[in-house]
N, C-alpha and C positions, 0 to 999 in steps of 0.2 A: 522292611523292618525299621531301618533309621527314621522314614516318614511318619512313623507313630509314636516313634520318641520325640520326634525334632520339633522343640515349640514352636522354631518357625515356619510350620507347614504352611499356616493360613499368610497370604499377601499381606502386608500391611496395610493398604486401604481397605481391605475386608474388613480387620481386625476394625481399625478408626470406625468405620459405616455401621458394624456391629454394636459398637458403644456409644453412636454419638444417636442412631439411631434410636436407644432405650432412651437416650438422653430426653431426645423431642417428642415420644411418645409422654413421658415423663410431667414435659413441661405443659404439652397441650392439654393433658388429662387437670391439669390444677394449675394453671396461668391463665386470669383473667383478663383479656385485652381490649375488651369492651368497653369499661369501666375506668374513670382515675380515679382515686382516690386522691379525695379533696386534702386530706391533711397534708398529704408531702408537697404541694403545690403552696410555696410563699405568698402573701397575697391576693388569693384568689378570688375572695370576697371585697375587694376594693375597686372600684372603678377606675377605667381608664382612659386615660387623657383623648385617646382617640374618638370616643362618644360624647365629649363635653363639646359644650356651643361655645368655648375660648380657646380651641385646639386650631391652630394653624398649622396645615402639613407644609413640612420645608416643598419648595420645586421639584426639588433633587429627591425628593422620596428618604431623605437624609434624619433618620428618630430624631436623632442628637439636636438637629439644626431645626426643630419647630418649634413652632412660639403657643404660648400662651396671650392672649389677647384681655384677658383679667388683669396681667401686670405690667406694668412697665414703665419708663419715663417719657415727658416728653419734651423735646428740644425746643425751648422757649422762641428760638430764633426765628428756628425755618416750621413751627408747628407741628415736626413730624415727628411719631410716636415710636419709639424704639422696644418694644415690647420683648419679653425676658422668656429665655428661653425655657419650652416647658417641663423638661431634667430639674434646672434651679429648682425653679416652682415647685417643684415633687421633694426636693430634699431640704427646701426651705420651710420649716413647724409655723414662720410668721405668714408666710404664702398661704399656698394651696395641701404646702406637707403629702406626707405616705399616706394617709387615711382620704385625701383629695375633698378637702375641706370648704372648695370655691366650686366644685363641682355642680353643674347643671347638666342633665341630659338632652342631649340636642335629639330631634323627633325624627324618628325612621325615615320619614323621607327626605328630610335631610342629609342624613349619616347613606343615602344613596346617591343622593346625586354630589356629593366632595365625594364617594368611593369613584366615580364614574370621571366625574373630572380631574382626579388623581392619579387614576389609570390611561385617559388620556395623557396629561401632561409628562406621565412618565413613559410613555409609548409612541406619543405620533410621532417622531421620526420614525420607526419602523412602519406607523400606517402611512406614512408619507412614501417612502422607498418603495413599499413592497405597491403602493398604486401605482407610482411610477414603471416598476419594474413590468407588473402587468400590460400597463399602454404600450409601452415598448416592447414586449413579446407578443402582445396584440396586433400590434403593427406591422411586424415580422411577418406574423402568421397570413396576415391579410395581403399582405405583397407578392407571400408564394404563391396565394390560389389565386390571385389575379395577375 
């Protein structure tokens, strides 16, 4: 008789799984996840610096530290061009600006082989190690069965 009065018959996780479970039935039934809508996305429609043919990616894989090759100064002395980083560029209206006003589209197969050689230069230490690492358990392997 107590157990029919007592509200707290049900476990607490049952109760929580009971309500959270209406919840996701809820969400899945009218939450579309396939889809973004383009309004809440700032900027969406402006290009970016990373498809332009004056995009220099830093070494380091570092946004901040990549250059633009449209701006920059050069060092009268030693010839060498000190080119402005492409952030500035973006928040400077007499540059390049938000709307990316010096913008050119650099061509597909371009924009694959800097992905290619970005990805190297941010990985071959690891493809270095892990060849290394291979010979060396190769070798191993090869010394047991012989």
């Amino acid at each position: 008789m107590y157990s029919e009065i007592n509200p707290y018959k049900h476990s607490f996780s049952k109760i929580i799984n009971m309500r959270y479970s209406s919840y996701l039935l809820f969400s899945a039934l009218f939450h579309k996840t396939d889809s973004i809508n383009p309004k809440l996305i700032k900027n969406i429609d402006i290009p970016s610096c990373k498809n332009c043919i004056h995009f220099r990616q830093d070494n380091y894989m570092v946004d901040s530290l990549s250059r633009c090759t449209k701006f920059g100064e050069k060092n009268i002395i030693t010839d060498e061009i000190n080119h402005d980083f492409a952030n500035s560029c973006r928040k400077d209206e007499e540059k390049c600006g938000l709307e990316g006003k010096s913008f050119e589209k650099e061509t597909d197969m371009n924009l694959r082989i800097r992905d290619i050689r970005n990805y190297w230069n941010k990985n071959s230490l690891y493809f270095i190690l892990g060849g290394i690492f291979s010979l060396y358990i190769g070798k191993i392997i090869y010394t047991l069965k012989h």
